[in-house]
C-alpha positions in Angstrom: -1.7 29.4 18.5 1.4 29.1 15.8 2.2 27.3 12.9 4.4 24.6 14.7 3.2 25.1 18.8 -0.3 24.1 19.3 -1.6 24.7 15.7 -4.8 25.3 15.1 -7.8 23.3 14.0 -8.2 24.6 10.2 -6.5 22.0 8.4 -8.7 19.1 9.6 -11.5 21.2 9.5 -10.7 22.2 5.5 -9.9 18.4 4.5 -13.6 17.0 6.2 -16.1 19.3 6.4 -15.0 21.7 3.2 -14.4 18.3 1.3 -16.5 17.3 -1.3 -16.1 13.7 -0.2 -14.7 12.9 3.0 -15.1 9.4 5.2 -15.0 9.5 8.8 -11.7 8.0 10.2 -12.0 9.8 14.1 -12.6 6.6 15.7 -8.4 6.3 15.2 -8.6 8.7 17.9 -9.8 5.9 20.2 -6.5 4.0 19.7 -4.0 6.7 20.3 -6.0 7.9 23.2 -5.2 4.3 24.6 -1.7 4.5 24.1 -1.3 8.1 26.1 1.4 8.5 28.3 2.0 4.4 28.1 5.0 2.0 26.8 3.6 2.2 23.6 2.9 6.2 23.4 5.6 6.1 20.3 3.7 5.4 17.2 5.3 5.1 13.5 2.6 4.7 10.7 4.0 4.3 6.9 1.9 4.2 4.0 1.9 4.8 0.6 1.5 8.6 -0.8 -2.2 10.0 -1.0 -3.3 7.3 1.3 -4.9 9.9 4.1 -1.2 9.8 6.4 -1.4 14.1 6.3 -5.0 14.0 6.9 -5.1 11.4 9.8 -2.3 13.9 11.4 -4.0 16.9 11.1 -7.2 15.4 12.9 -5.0 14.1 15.6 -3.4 17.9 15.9 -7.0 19.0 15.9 -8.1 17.1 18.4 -5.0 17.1 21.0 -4.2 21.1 20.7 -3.9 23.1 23.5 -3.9 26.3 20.5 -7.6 25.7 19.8 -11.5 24.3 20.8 -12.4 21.1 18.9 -15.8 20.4 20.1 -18.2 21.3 18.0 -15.8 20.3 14.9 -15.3 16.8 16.2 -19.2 16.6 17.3 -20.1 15.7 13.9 -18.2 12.9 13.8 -17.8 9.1 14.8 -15.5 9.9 18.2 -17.7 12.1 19.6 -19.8 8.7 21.0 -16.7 7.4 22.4 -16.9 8.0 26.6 -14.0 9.3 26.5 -14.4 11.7 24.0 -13.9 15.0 26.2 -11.3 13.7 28.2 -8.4 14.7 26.4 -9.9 17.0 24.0 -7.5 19.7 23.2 -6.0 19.1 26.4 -2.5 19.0 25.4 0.4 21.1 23.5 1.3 20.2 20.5 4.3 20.1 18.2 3.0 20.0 14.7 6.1 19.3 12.2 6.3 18.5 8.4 9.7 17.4 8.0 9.4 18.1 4.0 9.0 21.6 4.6 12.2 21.7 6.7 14.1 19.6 4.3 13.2 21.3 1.2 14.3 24.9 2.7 18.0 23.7 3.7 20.8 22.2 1.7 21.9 20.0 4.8 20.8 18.0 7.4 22.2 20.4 10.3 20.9 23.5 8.3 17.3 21.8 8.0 17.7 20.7 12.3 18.8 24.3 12.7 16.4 25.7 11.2 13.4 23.6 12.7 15.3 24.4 16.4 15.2 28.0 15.6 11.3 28.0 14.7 10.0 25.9 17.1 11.8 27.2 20.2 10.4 30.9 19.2 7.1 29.5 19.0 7.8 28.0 22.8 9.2 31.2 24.6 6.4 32.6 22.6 3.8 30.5 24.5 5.8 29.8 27.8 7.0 33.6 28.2 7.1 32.8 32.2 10.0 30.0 31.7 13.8 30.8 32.3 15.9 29.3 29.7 19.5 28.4 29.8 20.3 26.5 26.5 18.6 27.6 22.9 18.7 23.7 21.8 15.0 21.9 21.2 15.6 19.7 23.8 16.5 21.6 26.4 13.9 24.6 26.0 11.6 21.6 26.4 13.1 20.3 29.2 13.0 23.0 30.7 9.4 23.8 30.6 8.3 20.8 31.2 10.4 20.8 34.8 8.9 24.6 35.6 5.4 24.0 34.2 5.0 20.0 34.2 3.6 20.7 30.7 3.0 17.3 28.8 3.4 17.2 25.0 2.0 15.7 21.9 4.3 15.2 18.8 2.8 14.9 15.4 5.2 14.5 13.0 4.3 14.1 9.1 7.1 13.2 6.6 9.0 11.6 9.1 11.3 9.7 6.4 11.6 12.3 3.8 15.7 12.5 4.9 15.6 8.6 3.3 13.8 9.0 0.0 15.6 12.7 -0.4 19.3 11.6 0.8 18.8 8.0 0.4 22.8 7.5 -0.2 24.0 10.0 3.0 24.1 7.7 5.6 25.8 10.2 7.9 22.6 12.6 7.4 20.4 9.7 8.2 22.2 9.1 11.4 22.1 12.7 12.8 18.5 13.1 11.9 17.4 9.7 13.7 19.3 10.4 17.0 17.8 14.1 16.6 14.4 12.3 17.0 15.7 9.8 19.6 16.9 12.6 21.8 13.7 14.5 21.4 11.4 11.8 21.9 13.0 8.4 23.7 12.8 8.2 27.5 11.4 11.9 27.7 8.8 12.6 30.4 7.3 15.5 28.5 6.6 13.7 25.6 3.1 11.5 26.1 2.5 11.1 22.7 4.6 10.8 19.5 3.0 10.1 16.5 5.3 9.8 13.1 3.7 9.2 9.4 5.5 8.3 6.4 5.8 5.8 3.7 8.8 4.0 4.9 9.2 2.4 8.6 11.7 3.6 10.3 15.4 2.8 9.3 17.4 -0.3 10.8 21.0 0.0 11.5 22.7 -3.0 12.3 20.9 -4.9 15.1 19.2 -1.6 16.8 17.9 1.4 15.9 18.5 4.9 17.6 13.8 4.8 17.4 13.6 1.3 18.5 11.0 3.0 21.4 8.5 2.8 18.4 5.7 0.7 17.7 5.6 0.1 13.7 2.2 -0.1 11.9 3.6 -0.9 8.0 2.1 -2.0 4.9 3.8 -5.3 6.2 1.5 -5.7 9.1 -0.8 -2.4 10.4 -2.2 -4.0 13.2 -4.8 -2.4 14.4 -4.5 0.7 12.6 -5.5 -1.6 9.4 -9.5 0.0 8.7 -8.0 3.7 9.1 -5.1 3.1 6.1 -7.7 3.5 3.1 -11.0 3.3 2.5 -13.1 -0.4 3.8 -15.0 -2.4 1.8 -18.3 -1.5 3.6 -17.5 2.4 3.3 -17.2 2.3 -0.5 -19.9 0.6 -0.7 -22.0 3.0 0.9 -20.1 5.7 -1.3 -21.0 4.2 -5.1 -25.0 4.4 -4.6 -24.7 8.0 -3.6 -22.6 9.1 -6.9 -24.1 6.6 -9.4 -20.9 4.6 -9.7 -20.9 0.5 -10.1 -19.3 -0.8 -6.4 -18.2 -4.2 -8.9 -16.0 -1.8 -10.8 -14.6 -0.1 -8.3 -13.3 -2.4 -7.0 -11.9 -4.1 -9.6 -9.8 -0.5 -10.5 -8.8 0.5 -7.1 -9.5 -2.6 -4.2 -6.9 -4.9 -3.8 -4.6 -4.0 -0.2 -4.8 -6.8 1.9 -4.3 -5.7 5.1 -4.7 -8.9 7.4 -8.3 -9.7 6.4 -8.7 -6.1 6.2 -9.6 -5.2 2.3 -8.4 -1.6 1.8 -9.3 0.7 -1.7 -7.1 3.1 -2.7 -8.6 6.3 -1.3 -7.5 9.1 -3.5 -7.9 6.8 -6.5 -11.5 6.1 -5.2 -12.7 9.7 -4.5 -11.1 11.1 -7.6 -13.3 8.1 -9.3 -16.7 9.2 -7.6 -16.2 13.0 -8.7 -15.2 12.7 -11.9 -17.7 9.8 -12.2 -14.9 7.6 -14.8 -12.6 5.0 -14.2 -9.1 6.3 -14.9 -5.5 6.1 -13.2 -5.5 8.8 -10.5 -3.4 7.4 -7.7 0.0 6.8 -10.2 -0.7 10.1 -11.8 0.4 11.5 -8.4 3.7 9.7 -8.7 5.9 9.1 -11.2 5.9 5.8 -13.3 9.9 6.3 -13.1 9.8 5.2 -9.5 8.2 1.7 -10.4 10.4 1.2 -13.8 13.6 2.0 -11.4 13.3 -1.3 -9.4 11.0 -3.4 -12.0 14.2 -2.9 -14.1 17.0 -4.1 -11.7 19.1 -7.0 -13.8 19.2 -9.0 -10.3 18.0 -10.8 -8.6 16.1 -13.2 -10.3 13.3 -10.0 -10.8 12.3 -10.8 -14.4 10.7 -13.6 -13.9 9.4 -12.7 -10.1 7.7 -9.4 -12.1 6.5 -11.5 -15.4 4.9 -13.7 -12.6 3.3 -10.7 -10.6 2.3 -9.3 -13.9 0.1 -12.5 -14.8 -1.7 -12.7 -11.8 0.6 -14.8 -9.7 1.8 -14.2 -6.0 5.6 -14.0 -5.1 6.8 -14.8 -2.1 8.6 -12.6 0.2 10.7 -12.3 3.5 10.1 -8.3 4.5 11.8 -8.8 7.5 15.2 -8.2 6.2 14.3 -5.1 4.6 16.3 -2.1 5.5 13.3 0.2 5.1 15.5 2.9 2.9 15.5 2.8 -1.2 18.8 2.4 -1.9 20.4 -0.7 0.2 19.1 -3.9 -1.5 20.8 -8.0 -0.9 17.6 -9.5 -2.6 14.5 -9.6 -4.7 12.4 -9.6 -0.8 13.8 -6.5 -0.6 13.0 -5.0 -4.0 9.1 -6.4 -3.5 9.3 -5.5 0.4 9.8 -1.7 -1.3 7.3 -1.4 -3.7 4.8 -2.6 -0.8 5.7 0.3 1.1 5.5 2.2 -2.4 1.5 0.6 -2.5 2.7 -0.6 -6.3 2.2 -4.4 -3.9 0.3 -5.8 -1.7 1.1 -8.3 1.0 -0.5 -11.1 2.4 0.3 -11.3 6.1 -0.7 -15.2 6.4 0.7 -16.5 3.4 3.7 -14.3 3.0 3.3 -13.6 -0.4 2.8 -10.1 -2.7 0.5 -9.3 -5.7 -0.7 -6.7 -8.0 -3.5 -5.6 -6.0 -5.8 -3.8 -8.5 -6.0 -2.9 -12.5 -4.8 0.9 -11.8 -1.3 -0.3 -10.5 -1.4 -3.0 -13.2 -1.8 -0.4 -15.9 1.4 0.9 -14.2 3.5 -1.8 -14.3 2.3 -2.4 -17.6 3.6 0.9 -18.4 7.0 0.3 -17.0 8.2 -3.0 -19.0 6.5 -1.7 -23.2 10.3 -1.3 -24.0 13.7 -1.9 -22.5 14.0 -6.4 -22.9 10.0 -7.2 -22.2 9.5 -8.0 -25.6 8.7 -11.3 -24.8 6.1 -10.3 -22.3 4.6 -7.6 -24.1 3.9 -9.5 -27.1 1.6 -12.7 -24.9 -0.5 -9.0 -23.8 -1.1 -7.9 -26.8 -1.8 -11.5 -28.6 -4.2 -11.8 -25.3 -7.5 -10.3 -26.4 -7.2 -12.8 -29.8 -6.5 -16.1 -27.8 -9.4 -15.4 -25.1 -11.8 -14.6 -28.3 -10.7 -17.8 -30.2 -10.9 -19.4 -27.4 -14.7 -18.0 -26.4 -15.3 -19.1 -30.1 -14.0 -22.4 -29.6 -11.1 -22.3 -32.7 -8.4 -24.9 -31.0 -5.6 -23.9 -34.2 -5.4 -20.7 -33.0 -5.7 -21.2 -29.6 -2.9 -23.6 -30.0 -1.2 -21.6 -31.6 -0.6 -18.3 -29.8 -0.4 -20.6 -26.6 2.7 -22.1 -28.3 4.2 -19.1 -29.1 3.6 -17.2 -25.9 5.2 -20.5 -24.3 8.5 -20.7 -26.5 8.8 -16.9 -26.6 8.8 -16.8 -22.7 10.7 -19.8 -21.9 14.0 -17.4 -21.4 12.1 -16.2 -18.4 10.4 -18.7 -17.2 11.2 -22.9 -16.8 9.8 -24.9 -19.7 9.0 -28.0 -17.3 7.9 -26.2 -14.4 4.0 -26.9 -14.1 3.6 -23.7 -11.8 5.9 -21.5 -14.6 3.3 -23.0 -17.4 0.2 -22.1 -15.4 1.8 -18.5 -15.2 2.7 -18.6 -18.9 -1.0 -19.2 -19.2 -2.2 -16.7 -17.3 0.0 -14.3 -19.2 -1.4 -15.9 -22.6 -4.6 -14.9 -21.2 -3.8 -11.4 -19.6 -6.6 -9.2 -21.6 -9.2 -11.8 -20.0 -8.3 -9.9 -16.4 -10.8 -7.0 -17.4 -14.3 -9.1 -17.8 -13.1 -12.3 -15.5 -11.9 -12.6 -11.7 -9.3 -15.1 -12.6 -8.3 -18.2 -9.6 -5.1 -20.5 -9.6 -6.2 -23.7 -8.6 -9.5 -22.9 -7.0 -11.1 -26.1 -5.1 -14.3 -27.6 -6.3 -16.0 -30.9 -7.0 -13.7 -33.8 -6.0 -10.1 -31.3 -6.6 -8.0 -27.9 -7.8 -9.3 -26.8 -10.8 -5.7 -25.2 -12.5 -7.7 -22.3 -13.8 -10.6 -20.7 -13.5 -11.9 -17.6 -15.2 -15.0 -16.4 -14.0 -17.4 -13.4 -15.2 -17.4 -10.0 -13.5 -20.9 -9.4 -13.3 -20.7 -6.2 -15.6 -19.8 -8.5 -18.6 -22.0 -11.7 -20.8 -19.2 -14.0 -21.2 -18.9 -17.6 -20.7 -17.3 -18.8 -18.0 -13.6 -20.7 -18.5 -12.4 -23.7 -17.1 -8.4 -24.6 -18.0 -6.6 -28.3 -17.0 -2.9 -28.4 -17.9 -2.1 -32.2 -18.3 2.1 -33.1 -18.8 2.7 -35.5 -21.3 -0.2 -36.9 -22.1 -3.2 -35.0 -23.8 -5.7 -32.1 -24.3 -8.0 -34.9 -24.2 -7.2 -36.0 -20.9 -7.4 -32.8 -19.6 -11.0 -32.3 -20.8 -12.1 -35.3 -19.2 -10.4 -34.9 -16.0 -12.7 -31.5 -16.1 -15.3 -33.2 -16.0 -14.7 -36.2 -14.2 -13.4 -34.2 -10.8 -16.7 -32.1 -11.3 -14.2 -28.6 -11.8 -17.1 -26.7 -12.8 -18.6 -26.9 -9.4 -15.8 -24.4 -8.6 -17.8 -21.7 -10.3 -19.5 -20.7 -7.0 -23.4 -20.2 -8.1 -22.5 -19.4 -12.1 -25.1 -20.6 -14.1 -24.1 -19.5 -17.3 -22.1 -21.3 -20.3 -18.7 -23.1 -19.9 -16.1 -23.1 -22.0 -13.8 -26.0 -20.9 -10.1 -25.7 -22.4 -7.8 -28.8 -21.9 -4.1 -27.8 -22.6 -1.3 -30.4 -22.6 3.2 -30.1 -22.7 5.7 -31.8 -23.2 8.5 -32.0 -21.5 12.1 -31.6 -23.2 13.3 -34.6 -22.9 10.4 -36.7 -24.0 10.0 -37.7 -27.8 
């Protein structure tokens, strides 16, 4: 057993069974027992930081190493009623590497591959003593006991992209370290698993890519890997009852990642949450607010306005496919939004093609990221919020009226006066404080139409239930009595409480 060659079991068995809180995620197993020694054996997972990527490669090292016995750990858990279970049950060596831990030891990219050559191939003359070497590099030593021994291998590799996020300018770094992985792993008969984690997918140059022999499972689109990214719906569920803490809540702090139908919670948010047994912002406390404000603050692009609308409630629209999948090299907002997905600060909708804020934790954060440096605008319809949604409660049209009017003027640098969509999100800004005691809908279908906006009440909270019509040109009257002539309030999905019904109309520019 060594640190590199066919670790041992004692990560995975510290991070489930010595964890206060852990949720069973072995039935990934399942899947990349599927893809063993087939054309898709070359796995690349990315996800955002603290979302399980270390711990789902340490069970998968657990479970495939020759360098230790597994049963009785995995027994306890959800694979062990799979039939195949015991098939390939530490039947495998495995090559265990943390690229970070490399990287952050060197000064270079060939002092970091020289140094993880000169580790692991101790490690394997160390456990293949009866093999004849001829060349000291990786590749070879492993070439070499694979054609003496017909020894298969498993790579794990964790970190996979740190060269990108570290040296995110050195391109010639970038290049060396991706065809060191390509020689390792592409087209190698040793190699019947290769399983890479990360937070970026792997790097595009040009029209190929030297790991184009990977299957990608992104933030974009993770496939069928989509329940094992975070925590389910159903799982945290089952959590809140057991630590006293209101599912409704949770999910309003920490739900939100849409993964194809799939709703994932922030994990490490969520178990900090249950422990501490509070609400608080756990998941950006492990990174640093910087990284948001960096791209949030880019004068290009158009990203003003894209983040005001994000930031009231609205969904963007994206193209990810053009996305370079490094942190530096950016030709449009898509690929500014395409990164913070990767980051987890977004989350996109695979159908619709669109990103969104997906929780109040990462809304606090971006938040965070615009109270100075030209949001003034922005900031100001926040904190004017909590006034217009209680004169509005209240039913006093002046004021109403009257922040609505000033959040409108003072935002028209960002967003189009005329625009109907741009008003609705001027609204929504207007009304930002309303996000913590509502689940707020852009034209949500009921009675005989779209109602524009719809604020309905969490079930923690007593308040009324809103109803909003924007009308152009005409009046707040008209608005009010299309309301109730199209039967909007039908929208409001079993509510049976009060209805406050606000009818807001503009003008346009150019009429008197």
């Amino acid at each position: 057993m060594g640190l590199y060659v066919n670790p041992g079991n004692e990560e995975f068995y510290n991070a489930s069974l010595r964890s206060k809180i852990y949720v069973d995620k072995t039935e990934m197993i399942k899947f990349t027992n599927s893809q063993l020694f087939g054309e898709h054996k070359n796995i690349c997972v990315s996800r955002p930081r603290r979302f399980g990527k270390s711990i789902a490669a340490n069970m998968l090292v657990a479970y495939y190493s020759r360098g230790c016995d597994s049963k009785e750990l995995f027994e306890k858990f959800k694979i062990a009623e799979d039939a195949g279970f015991e098939e390939h049950l530490n039947k495998y060596n495995v090559i265990h590497l943390n690229m970070q831990q490399f990287l952050g030891r060197t000064k270079t990219i060939d002092e970091m591959l020289e140094l993880l050559t000169r580790k692991v191939t101790r490690e394997l003359k160390r456990e293949f003593a009866n093999v004849t070497y001829y060349e000291e590099d990786l590749v070879s030593v492993i070439e070499e006991i694979y054609s003496q021994t017909h020894s298969f291998f498993v790579f794990i590799i964790d970190e996979w992209d740190c060269i990108f996020r570290v040296k995110g300018n050195d391109t010639d770094a970038q290049k060396i370290y991706l065809n060191f992985l390509r020689d390792l792993l592409k087209n190698q008969p040793y190699c019947v698993l290769a399983y890479m984690t990360g937070i970026l997918p792997i790097k595009k140059y040009g029209e190929h890519s030297a790991l184009n022999m990977f299957d990608e499972y992104s933030m974009t689109n993770q496939r069928e890997l989509a329940e094992f990214t975070g925590f389910t719906e159903q799982e945290v569920q089952e959590l809140c009852p057991a630590y006293d803490m209101p599912y409704e809540k949770m999910k309003q702090w920490y739900d939100g990642y849409d993964l194809k139908g799939i709703q994932i919670y922030n994990p490490r948010s969520v178990v900090m949450s249950l422990l501490g047994h509070d609400f608080d912002s756990y998941w950006t406390k492990t990174e640093t607010y910087e990284a948001l404000k960096k791209y949030i603050q880019m004068d290009m692009y158009n990203l003003k306005e894209l983040v005001t609308k994000l930031i009231a409630g609205s969904a963007v629209a994206i193209n990810p496919d053009k996305f370079q999948n490094d942190m530096t090299t950016f030709a449009s907002a898509d690929d500014v939004l395409t990164l913070l997905v990767h980051l987890g600060y977004l989350t996109y909708d695979f159908d619709t093609r669109t990103v969104h804020i997906p929780n109040q934790e990462v809304q606090k954060e971006f938040i965070n990221c615009i109270e100075d440096g030209g949001w003034e605008p922005v900031m100001d319809a926040i904190r004017k919020s909590e006034e217009l949604l209680n004169a509005t409660i209240s039913g006093d049209e002046d004021t109403v009226a009257r922040i609505i009017e000033h959040v409108h003027q003072e935002n028209t640098s960002i967003l189009a006066y005329n625009d109907e969509n741009s008003l609705a999100c001027v609204i929504s800004l207007a009304y930002y404080s309303a996000k913590k005691n509502y689940v707020i809908y852009r034209e949500l279908v009921g009675g005989k139409g779209f109602a524009d906006l719809v604020f309905i009440p969490r079930k923690t909270t007593q308040a009324p239930a809103i109803v909003v019509e924007l009308k152009r040109n005409q009046t707040a009257d008209a608005a009010i009595d299309q309301i109730k002539r199209k039967e909007y309030v039908q929208s409001l999905k079993g509510y049976r409480g009060e209805v406050v019904l606000v009818g807001i109309n503009y003008e346009s520019k150019d009429s008197d």
